[in-house]
N, C-alpha and C positions, 0 to 999 in steps of 0.2 A: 509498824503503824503508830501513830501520832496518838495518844488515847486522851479525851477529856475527860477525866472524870466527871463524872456529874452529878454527885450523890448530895454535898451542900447544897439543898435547893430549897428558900424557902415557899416553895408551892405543896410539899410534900409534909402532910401536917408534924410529925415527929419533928421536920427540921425547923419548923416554924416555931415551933415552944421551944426548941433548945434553944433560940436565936432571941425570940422575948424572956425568955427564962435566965439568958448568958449563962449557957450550961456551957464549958470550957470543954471538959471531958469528950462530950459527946462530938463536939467537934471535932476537936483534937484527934478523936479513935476513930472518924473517917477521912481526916485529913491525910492520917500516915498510913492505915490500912488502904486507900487508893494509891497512895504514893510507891507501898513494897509491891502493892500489884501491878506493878507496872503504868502509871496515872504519867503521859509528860506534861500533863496541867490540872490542876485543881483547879473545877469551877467555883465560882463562889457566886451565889446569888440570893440577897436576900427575902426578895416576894416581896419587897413593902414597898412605901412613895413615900415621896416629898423626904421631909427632914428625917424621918424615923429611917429612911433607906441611906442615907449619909451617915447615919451613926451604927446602921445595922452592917453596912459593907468594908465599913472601918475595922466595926471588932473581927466582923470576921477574915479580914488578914491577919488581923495582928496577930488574932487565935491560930490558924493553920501555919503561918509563917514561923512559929516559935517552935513548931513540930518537925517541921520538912523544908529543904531547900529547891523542892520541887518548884517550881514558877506556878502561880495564882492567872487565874481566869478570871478578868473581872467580867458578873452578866450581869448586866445594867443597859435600861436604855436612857438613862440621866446623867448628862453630862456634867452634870455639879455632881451627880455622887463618883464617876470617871476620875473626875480632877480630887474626889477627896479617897479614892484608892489609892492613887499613886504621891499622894504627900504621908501613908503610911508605910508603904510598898518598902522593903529594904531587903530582899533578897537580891541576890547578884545575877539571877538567871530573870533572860526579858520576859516578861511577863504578856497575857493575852487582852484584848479587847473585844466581850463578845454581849453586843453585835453592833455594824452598820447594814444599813440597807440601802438599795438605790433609790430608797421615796427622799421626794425632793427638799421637806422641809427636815428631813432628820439629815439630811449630808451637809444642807447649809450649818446646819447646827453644830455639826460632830466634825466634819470633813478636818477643818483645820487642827484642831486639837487631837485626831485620833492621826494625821500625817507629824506632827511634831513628836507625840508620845512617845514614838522609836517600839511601838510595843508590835505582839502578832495580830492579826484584824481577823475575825469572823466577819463574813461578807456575806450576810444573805441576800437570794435573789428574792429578794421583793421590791414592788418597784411603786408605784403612784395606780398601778393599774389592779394594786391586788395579787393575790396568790397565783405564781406561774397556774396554767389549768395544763398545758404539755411540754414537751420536752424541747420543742422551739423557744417557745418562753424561758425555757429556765436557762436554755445556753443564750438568747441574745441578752439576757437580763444578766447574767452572770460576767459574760464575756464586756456587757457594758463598765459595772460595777467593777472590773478588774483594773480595766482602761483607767475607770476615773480613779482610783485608789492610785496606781503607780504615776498618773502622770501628775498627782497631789506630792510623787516623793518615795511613795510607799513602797520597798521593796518587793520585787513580785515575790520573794519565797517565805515575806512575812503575812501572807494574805491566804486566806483558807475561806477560800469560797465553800457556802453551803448549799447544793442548789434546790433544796424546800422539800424534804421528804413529807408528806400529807397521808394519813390514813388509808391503809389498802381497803378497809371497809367502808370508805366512803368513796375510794375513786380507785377501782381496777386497777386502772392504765398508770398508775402513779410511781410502783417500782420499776416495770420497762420504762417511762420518760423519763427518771431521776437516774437510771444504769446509760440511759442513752444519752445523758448530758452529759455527765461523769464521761464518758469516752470523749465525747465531743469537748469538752474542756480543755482535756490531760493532752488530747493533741495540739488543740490549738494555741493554748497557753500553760505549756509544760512546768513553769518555772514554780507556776502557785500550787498552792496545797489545795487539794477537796477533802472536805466534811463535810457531816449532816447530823441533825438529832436522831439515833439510827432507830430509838428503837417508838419512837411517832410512826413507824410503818404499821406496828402491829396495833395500832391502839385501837381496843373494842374488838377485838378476835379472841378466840380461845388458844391457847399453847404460844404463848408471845415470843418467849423465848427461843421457842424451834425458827418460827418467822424470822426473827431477829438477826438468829446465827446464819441463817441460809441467805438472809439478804447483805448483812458484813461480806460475807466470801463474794456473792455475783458482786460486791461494790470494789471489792479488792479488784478483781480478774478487770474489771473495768475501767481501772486507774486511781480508783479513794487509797489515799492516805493516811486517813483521818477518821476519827468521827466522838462524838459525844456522846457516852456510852459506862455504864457500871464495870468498871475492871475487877470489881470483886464477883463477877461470874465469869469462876473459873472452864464451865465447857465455851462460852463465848471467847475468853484469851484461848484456849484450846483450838477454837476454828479460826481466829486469825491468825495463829501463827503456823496451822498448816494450810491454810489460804495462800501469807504470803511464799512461803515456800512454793507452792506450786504453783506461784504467779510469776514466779524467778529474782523476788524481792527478799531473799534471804539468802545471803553469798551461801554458798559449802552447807545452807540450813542447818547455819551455827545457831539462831534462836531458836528453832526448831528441834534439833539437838538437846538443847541447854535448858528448856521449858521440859522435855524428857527424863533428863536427868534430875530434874529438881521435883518429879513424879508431879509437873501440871498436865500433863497431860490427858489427865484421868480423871481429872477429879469431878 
């Protein structure tokens, strides 16, 4: 599975003072602790506007990149702080764009510059209509959103459609419509990636983490690839990688295997 870390976030108030604070450290020690746990992208996302998120999304490449070769996630929806990630950006591994959406004044905006960038695209389905409300919505929004990204250029297998995971305690029907798009996607445009913010399922439940892990695996058996997600809970790499195994996503379940031997298993 494709893991975004997600733990630079500054919405999350610890990240938000180490980031006004330029606490290096603190970065740095979840820069590389996502990285050994298996992270194939640091997010990076400052929480802030205007000019303080141009200077906030700067440091924090420069700060994670000096740690790890891992590839950065830039999450921004400002395309001047976009264009001022990638004039710091100097890792060799392409890095991410997360997000566009199908609303129409943010594709006018972004479309041309996120098709040049050469980077991976986070595509969420959101559209001018608002938040998919079912699983109709989220495959013709998604399936749209696919179309307009490749025929902008965009390689399909650099595109990782998200199709809008929403709170199970606010809407039921939300993890069958988001597992029944995930199917519907993975067949009908095999070539892209799917993710989701995984663990928005649980938000305002109790036992988050049990929810968590049980909807990664129904997303795997589904077709997800992907997802945005804390790699440093070791029983959630735990259930993805006997997920993928038992999805037929892991040859001989040599990571399977190999996650055993290095006693994650258990942990």
């Amino acid at each position: 599975m494709i893991i975004i870390g997600e733990l630079i976030n500054g919405s999350r108030k610890a990240i938000a003072k180490a980031i006004a604070d330029r606490d290096e450290a603190c970065i740095r020690d979840l820069a590389s602790s996502q990285a050994e746990a298996g992270a194939s992208f640091i997010d990076c996302n400052p929480g802030t506007v205007g000019e303080d998120e141009i200077r906030d999304i700067q440091w924090l490449i420069e700060t994670v990149q000096a740690v790890t070769d891992v590839p950065i996630s830039f999450d921004t929806p400002n395309c001047g702080a976009l264009q001022a990630a990638f004039y710091v950006y100097e890792n060799a591994a392409t890095p991410m764009i997360n997000s566009i959406t199908a609303e129409q004044e943010r594709l006018d905006e972004m479309l041309e510059f996120v098709a040049q960038s050469g980077a991976n695209i986070v595509a969420l389905a959101l559209s001018d209509a608002g938040m998919p409300a079912s699983a109709d919505d989220r495959i013709a929004t998604s399936l749209g959103l696919i179309d307009t990204l490749t025929g902008a250029g965009i390689a399909p297998d650099k595109v990782f459609v998200d199709p809008v995971v929403a709170p199970l305690g606010t809407d039921a029907t939300c993890g069958g419509g988001v597992l029944e798009a995930v199917r519907a996607i993975s067949q009908q445009r095999p070539e892209v990636h799917i993710t989701c913010g995984l663990s928005n399922i649980s938000y305002g439940l109790p036992e988050r983490k049990l929810l968590n892990r049980v909807f990664v695996a129904q997303g795997i058996a589904a077709g997800m690839d992907s997802a945005i997600m804390d790699p440093l809970d070791g029983q959630m790499m735990a259930t993805i990688w006997a997920a993928e195994a038992l999805a037929g996503r892991d040859e001989w379940c040599m990571n399977y295997i190999q996650a055993s031997r290095a006693g994650r298993l258990t942990q």
